[in-house]
N, C-alpha and C positions, 0 to 999 in steps of 0.2 A: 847219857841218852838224851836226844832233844824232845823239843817239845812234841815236834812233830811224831816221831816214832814211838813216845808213850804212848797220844793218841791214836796212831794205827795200831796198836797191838790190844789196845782195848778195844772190843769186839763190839760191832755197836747194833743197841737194839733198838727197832721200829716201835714207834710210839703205839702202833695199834696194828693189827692186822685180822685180816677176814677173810671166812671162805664160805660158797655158797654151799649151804646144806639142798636144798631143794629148790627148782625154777621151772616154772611153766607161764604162757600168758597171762599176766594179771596178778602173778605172786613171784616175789622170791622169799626165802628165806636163807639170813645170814647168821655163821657164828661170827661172834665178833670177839676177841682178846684185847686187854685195852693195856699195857705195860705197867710196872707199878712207874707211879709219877706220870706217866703216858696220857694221852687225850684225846680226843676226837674234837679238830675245830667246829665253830659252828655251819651248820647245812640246814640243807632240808630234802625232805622228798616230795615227789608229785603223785604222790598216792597216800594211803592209811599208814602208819604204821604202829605196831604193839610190839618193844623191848621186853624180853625178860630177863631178870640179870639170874643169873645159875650158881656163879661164885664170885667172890671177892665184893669191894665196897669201894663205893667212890661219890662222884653227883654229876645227878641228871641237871642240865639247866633247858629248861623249854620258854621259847619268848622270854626269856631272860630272867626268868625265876629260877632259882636252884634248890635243888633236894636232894636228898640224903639215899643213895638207893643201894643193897644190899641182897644178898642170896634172895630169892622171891618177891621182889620189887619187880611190878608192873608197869609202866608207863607206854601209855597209847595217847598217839597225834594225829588230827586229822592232816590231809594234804597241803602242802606247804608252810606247814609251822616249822620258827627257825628254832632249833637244837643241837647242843652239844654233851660233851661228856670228859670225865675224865676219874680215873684212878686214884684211887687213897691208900696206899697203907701195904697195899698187896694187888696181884694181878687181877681184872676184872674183867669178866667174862658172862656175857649176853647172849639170846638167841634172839633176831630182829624179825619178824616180818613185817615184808612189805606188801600189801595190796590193795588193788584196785576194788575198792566194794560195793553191791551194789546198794543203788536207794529209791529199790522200788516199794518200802514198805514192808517190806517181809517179814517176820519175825524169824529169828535166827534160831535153830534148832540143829540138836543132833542126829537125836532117838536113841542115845546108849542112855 
């Protein structure tokens, strides 16, 4: 078999993929899957955003610092801070929102 035809019969996986859970003006919210060894280059967004990872372990790097992030790891960025990501060990799996928030002062409440 050649070189070539090993590599089409091995099935090839996306390094990351995503779908929206929820969107309306001013929010989306993303899952996000990150492959094992897989990555997320670095970006950014024009709004808020708060990661929460749900499963697996990999690192967060935000402005070029990097961290350790795991089931219940939080990381929040204000608008346009550069970040990336990537997978350790096993598949890694986040819930992203992204929003536009406001800054009138408010104090942030629920009432539950």
């Amino acid at each position: 078999m050649t070189r070539e035809a090993e590599e089409a019969a091995v099935p090839s996986k996306a390094a990351f993929g995503k779908s929206v859970v929820a969107e309306r003006e001013g929010l989306k919210v993303v899952r996000l899957t990150v492959s094992v060894g897989g990555a997320v280059p670095e970006h950014h967004a024009n709004v808020d955003v708060v990661a929460v990872v749900t499963r697996g372990r990999g690192f967060f790097t935000v402005e070029g610092v990097e961290r350790a992030i795991s089931a219940g790891s939080v990381v929040e960025m204000r608008p346009r801070v550069r970040h990336s990501l990537r997978a350790d060990g096993e598949e890694l799996e986040l819930v992203v929102v992204h929003a536009r928030l406001a800054s009138d002062g408010a104090s942030t409440q629920c009432g539950a």
